[in-house]
MOPAC internal coordinates of N, CA, C and O (Angstrom, degrees):
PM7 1SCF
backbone

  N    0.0000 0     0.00 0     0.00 0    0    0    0
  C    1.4569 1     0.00 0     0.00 0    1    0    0
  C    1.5076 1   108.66 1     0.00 0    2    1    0
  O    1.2310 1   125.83 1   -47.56 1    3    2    1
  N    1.5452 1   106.40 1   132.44 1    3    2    1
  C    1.8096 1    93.98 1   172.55 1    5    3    2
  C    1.5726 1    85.08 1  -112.30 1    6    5    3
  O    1.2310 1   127.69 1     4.82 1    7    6    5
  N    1.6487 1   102.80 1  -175.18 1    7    6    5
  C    1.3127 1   125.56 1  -170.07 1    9    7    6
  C    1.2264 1   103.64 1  -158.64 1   10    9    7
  O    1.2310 1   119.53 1   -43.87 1   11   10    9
  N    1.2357 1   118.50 1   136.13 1   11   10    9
  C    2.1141 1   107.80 1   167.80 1   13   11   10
  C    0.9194 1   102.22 1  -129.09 1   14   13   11
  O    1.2310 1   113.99 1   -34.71 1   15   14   13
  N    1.9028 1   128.98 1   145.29 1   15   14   13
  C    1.5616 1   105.26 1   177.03 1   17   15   14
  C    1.9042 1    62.75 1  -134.46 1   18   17   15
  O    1.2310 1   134.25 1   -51.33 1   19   18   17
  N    1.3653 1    90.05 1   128.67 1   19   18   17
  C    1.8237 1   101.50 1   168.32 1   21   19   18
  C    1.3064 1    94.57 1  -124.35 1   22   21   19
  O    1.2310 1   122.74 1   -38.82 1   23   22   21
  N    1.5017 1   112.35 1   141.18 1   23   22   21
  C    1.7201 1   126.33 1   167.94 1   25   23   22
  C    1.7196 1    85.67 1  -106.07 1   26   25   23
  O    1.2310 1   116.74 1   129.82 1   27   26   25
  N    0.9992 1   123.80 1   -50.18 1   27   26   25
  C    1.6459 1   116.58 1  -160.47 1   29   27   26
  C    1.6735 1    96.72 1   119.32 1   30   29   27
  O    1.2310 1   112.85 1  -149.64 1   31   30   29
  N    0.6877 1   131.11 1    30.36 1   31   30   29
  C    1.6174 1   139.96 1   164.31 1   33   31   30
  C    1.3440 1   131.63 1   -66.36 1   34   33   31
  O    1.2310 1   103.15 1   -40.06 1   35   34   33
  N    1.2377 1   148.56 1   139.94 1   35   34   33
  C    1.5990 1   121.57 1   177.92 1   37   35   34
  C    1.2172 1   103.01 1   -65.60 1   38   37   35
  O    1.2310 1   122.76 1    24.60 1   39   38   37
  N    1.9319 1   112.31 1  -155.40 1   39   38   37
  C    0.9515 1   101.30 1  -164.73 1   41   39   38
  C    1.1008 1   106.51 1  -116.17 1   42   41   39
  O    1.2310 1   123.39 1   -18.63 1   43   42   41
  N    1.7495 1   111.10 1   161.37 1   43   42   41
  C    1.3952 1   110.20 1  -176.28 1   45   43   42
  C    2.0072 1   120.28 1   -54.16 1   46   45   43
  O    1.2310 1   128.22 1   -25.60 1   47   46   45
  N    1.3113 1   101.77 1   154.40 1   47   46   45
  C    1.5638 1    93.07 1  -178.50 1   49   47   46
  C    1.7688 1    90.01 1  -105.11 1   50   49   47
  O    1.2310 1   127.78 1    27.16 1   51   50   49
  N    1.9950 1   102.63 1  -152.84 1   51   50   49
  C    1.5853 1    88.27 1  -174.98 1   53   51   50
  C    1.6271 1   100.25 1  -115.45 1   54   53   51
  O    1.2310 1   121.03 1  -132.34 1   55   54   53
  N    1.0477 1   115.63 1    47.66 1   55   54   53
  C    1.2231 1   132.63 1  -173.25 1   57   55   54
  C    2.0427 1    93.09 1  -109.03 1   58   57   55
  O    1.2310 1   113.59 1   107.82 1   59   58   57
  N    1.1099 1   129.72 1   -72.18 1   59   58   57
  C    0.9831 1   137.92 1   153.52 1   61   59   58
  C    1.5064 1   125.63 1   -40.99 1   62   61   59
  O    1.2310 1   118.01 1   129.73 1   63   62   61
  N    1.3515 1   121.40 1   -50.27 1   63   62   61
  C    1.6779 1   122.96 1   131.16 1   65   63   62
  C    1.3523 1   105.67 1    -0.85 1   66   65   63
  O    1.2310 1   118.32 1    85.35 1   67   66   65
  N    1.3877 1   120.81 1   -94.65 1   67   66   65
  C    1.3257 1   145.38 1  -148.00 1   69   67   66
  C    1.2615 1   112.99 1   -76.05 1   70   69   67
  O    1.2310 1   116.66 1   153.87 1   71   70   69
  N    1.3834 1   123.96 1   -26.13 1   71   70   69
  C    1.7530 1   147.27 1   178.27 1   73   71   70
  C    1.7050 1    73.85 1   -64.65 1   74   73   71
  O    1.2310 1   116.63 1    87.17 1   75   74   73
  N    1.1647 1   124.02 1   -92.83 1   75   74   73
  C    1.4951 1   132.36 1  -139.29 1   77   75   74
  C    1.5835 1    92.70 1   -64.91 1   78   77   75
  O    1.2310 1   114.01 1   138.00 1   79   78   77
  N    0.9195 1   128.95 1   -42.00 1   79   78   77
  C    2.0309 1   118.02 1   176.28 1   81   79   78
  C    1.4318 1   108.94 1   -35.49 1   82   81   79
  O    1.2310 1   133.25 1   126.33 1   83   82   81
  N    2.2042 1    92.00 1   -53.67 1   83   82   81
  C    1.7038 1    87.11 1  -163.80 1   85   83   82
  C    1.5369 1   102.59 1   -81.67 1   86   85   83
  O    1.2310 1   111.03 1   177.28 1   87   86   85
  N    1.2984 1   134.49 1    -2.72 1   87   86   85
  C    1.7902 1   120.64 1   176.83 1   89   87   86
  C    1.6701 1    85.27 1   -84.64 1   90   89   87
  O    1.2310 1   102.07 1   130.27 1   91   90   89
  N    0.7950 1   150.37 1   -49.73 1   91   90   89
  C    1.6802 1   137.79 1  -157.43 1   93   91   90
  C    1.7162 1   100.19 1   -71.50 1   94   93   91
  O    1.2310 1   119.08 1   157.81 1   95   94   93
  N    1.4675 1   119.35 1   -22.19 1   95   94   93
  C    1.6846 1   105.06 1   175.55 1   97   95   94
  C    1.4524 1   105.51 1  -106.33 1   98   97   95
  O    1.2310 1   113.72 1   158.53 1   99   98   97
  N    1.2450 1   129.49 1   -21.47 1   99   98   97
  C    1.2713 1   112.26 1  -144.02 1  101   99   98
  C    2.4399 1    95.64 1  -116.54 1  102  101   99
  O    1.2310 1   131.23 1   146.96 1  103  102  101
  N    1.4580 1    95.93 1   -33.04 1  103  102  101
  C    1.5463 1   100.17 1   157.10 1  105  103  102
  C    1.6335 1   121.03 1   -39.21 1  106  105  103
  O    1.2310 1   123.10 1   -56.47 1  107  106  105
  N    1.5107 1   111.66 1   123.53 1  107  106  105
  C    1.3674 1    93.04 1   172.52 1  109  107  106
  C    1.1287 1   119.08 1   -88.36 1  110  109  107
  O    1.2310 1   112.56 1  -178.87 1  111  110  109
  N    1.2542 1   131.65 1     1.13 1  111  110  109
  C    1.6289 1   143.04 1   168.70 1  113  111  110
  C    1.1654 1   103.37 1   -56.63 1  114  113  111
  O    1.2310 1   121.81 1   127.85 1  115  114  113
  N    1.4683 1   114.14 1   -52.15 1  115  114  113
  C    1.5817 1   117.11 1  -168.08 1  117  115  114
  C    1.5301 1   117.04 1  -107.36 1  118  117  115
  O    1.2310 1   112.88 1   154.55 1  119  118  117
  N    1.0003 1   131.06 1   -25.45 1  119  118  117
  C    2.0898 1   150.84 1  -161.08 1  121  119  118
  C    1.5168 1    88.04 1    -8.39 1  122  121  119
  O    1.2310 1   111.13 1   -98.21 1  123  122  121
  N    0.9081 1   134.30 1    81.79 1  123  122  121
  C    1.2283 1   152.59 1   167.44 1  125  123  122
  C    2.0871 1   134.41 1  -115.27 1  126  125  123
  O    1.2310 1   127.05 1   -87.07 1  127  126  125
  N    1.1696 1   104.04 1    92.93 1  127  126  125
  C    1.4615 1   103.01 1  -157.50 1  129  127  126
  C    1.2883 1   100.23 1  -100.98 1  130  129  127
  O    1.2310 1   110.24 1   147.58 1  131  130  129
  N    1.1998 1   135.94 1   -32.42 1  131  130  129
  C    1.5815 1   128.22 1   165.36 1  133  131  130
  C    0.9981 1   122.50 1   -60.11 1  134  133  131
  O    1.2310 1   109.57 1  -165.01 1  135  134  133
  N    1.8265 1   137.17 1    14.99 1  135  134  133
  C    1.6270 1   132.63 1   127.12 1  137  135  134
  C    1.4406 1   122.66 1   -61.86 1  138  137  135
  O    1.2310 1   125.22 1   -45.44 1  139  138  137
  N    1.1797 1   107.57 1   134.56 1  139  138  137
  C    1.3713 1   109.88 1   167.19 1  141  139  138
  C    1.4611 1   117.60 1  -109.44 1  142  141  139
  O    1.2310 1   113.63 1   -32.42 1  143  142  141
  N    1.3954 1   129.66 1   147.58 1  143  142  141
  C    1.7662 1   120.79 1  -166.49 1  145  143  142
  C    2.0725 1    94.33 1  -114.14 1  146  145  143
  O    1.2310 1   123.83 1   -60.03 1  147  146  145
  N    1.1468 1   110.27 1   119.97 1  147  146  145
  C    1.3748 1   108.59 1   174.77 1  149  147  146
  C    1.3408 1   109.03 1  -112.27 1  150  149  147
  O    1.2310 1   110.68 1   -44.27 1  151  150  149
  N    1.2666 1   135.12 1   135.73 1  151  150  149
  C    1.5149 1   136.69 1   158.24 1  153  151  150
  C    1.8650 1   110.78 1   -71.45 1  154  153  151
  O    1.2310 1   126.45 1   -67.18 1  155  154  153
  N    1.0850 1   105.20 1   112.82 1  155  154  153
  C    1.5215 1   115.62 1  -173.79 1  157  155  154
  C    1.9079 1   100.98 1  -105.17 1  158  157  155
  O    1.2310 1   103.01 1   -59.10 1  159  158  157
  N    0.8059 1   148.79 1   120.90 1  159  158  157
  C    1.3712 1   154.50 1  -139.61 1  161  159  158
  C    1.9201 1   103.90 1   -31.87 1  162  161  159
  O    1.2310 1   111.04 1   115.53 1  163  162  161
  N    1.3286 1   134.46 1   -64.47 1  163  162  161
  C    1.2889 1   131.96 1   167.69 1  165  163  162
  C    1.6115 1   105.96 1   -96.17 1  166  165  163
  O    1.2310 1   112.07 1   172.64 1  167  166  165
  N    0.7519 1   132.56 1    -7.36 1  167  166  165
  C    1.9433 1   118.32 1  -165.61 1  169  167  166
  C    1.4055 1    84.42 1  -137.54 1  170  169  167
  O    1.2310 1   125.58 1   -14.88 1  171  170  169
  N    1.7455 1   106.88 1   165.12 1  171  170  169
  C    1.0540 1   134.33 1  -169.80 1  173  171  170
  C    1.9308 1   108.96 1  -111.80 1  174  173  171
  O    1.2310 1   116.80 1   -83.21 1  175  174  173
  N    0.9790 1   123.69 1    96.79 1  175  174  173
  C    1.7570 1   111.71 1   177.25 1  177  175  174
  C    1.1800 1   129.47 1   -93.26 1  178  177  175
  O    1.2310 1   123.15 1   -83.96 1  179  178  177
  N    1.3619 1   111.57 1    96.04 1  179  178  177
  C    1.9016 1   114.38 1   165.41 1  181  179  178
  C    1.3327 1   113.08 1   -63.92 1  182  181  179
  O    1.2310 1   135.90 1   -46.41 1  183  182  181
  N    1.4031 1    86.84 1   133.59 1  183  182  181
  C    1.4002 1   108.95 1  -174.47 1  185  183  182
  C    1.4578 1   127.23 1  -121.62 1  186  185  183
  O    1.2310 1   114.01 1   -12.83 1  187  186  185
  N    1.4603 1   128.94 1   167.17 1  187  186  185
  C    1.6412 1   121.84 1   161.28 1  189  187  186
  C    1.7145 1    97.21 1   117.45 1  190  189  187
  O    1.2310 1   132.09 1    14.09 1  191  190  189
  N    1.4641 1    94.26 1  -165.91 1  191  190  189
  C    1.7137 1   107.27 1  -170.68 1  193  191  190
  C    1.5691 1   107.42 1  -114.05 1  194  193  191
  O    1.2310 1   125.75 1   -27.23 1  195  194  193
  N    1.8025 1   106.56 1   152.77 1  195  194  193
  C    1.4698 1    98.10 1  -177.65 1  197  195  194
  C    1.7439 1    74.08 1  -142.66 1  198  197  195
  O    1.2310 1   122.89 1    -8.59 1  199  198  197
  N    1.6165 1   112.07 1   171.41 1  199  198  197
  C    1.3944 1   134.55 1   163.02 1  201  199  198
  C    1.5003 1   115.01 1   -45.44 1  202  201  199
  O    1.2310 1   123.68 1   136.37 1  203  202  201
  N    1.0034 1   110.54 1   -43.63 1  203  202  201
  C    2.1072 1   108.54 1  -158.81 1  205  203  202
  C    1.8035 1    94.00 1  -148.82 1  206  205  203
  O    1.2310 1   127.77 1   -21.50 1  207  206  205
  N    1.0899 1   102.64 1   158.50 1  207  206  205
  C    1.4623 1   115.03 1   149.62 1  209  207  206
  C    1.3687 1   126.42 1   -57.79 1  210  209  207
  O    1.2310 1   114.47 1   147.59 1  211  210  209
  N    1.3142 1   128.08 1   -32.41 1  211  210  209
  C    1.5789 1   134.56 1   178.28 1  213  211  210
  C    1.3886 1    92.76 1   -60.37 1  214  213  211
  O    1.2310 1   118.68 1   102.15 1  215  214  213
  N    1.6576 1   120.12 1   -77.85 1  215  214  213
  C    1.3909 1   107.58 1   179.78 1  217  215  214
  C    1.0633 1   128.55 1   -41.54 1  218  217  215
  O    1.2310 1   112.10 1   130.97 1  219  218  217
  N    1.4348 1   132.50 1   -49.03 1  219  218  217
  C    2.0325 1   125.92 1   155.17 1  221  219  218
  C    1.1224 1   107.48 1   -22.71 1  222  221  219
  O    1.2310 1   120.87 1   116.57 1  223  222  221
  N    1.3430 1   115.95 1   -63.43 1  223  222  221
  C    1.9776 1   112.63 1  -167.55 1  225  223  222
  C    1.1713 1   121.89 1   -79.98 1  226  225  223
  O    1.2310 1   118.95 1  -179.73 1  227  226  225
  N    1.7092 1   119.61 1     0.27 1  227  226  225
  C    1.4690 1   140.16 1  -163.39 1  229  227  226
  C    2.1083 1    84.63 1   -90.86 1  230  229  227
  O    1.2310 1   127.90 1   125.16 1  231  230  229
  N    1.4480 1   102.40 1   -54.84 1  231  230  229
  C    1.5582 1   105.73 1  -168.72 1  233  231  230
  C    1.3013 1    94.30 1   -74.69 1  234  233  231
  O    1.2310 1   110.33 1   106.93 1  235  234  233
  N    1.1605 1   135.77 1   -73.07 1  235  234  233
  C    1.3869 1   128.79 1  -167.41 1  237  235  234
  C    1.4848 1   118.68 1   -33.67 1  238  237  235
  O    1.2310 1   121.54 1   128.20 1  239  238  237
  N    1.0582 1   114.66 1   -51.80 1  239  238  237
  C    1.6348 1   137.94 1   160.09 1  241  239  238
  C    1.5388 1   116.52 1   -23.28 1  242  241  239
  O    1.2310 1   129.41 1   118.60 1  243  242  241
  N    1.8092 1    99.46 1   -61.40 1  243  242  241
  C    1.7112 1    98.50 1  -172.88 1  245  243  242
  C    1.4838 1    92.75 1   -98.80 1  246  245  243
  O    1.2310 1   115.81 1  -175.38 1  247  246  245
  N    1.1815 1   125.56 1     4.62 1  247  246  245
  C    1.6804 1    96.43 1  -172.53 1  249  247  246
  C    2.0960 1    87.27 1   -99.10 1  250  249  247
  O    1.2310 1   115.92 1   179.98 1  251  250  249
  N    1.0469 1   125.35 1    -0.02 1  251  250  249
  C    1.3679 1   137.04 1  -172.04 1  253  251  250
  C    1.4166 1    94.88 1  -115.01 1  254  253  251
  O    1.2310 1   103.15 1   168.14 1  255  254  253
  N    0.8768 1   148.55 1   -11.86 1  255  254  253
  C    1.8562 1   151.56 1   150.65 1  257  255  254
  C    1.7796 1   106.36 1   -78.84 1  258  257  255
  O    1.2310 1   114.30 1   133.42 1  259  258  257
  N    1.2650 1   128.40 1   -46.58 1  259  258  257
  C    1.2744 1   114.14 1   179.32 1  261  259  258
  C    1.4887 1    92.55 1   -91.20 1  262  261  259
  O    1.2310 1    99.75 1   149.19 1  263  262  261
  N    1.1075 1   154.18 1   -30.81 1  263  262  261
  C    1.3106 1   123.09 1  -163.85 1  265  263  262
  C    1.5785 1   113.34 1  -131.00 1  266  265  263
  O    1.2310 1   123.51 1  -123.28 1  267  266  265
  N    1.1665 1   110.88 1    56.72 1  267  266  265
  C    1.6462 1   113.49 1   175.86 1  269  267  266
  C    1.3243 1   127.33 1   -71.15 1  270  269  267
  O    1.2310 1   113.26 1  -149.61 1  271  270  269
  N    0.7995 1   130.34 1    30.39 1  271  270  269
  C    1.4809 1   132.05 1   138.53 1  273  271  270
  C    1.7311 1   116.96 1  -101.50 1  274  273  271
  O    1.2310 1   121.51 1  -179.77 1  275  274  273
  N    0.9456 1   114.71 1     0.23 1  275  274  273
  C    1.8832 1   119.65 1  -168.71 1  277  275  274
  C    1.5170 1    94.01 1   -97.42 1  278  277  275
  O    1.2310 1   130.89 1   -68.17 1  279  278  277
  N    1.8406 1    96.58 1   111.83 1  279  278  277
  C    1.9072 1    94.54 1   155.69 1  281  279  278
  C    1.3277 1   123.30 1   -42.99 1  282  281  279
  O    1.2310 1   115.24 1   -79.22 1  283  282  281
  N    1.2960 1   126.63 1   100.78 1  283  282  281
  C    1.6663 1   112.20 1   157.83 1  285  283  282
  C    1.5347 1   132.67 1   -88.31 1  286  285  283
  O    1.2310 1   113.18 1   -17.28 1  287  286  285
  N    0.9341 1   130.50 1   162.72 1  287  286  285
  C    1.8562 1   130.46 1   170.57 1  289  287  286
  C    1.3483 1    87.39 1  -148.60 1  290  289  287
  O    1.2310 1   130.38 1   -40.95 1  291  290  289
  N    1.9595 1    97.59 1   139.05 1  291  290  289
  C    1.6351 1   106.81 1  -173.24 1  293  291  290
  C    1.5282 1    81.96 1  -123.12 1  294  293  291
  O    1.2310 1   127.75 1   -41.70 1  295  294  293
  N    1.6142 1   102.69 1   138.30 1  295  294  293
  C    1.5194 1   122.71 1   164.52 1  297  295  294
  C    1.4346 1   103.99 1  -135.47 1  298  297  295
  O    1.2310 1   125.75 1  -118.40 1  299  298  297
  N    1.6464 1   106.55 1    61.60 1  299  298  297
  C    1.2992 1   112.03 1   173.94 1  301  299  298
  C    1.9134 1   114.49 1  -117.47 1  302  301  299
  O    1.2310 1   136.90 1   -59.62 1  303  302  301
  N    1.3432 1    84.87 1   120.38 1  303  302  301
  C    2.0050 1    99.33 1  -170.64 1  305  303  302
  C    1.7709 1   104.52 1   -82.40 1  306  305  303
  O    1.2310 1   132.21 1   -19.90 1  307  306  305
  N    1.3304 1    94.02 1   160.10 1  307  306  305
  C    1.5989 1    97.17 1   169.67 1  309  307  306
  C    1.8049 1    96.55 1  -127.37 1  310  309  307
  O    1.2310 1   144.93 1   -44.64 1  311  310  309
  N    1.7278 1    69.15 1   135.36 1  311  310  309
  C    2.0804 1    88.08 1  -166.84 1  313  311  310
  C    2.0637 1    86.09 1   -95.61 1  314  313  311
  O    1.2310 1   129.95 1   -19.19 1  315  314  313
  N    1.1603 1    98.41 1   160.81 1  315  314  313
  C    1.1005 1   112.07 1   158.66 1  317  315  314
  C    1.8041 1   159.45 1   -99.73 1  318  317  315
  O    1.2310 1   133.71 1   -72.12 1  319  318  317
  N    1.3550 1    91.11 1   107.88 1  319  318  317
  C    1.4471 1   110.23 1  -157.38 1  321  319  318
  C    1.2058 1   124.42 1   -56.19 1  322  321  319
  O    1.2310 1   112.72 1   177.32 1  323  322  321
  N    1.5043 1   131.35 1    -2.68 1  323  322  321
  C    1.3891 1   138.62 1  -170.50 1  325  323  322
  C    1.3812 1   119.36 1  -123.88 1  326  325  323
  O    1.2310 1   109.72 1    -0.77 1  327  326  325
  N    0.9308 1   136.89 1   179.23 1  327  326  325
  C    1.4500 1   140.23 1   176.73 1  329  327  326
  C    1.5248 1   100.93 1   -89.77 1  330  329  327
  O    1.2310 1   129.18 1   -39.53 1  331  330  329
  N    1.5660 1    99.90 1   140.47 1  331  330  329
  C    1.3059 1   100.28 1   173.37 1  333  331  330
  C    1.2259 1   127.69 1   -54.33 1  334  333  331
  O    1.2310 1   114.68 1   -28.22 1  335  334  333
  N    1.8499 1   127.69 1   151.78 1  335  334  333
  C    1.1430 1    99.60 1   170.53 1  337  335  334
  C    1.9813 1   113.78 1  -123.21 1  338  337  335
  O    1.2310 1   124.01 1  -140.45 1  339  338  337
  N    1.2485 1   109.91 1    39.55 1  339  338  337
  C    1.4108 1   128.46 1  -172.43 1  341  339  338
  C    1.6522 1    93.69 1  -128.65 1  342  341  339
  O    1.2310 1   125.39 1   -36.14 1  343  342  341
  N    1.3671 1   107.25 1   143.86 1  343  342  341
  C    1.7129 1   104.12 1   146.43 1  345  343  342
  C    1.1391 1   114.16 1   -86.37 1  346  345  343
  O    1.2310 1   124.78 1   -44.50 1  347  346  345
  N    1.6470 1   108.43 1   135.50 1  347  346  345
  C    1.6506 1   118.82 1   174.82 1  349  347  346
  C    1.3681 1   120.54 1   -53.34 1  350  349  347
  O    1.2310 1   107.41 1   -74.22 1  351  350  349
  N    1.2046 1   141.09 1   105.78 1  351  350  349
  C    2.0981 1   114.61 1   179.98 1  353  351  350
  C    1.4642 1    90.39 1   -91.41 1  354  353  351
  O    1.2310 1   135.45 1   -56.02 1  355  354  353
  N    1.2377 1    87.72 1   123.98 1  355  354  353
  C    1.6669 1   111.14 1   165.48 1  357  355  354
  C    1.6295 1   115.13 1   -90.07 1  358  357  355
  O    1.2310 1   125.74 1   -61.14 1  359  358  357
  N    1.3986 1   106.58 1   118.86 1  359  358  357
  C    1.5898 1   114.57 1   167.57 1  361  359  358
  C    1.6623 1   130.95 1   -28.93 1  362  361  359
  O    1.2310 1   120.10 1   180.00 1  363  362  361

């Protein structure tokens, strides 16, 4: 899934970088350490795997509530939490 939230802002420095690392581990809404925050030339992209989509839109949500002026792009996947319920046929 991507996401862009552009205000038209410059660009983030790594000061703001580092703001959003420590709200994604240290928030208890979110305590989430398997995001990673990259500076991509103007926008910032969180990245990595979470359980569900709610949690994707749970982080995207507060890291876009504390910092609305910061370009974001989300390249955050949802891995799967359950046991399969198909057998795989392997080639």
């Amino acid at each position: 899934m991507t996401h862009q939230s552009d205000s038209g802002a410059g660009p983030p420095d790594e000061y703001v970088e580092a703001e959003i690392q420590r709200l994604l581990a240290e928030d208890p809404s979110v305590a989430e350490q398997g995001i990673t925050v990259v500076r991509r030339e103007r926008v910032l992209v969180l990245s990595g795997e979470v359980e569900s989509p709610h949690r994707r839109d749970e982080i995207l949500r507060r890291v876009s509530e504390r910092f609305p002026d910061v370009p974001i792009t989300t390249d955050i996947g949802v891995i799967r939490a359950q046991a399969p319920t198909e057998i795989e046929q392997l080639p």
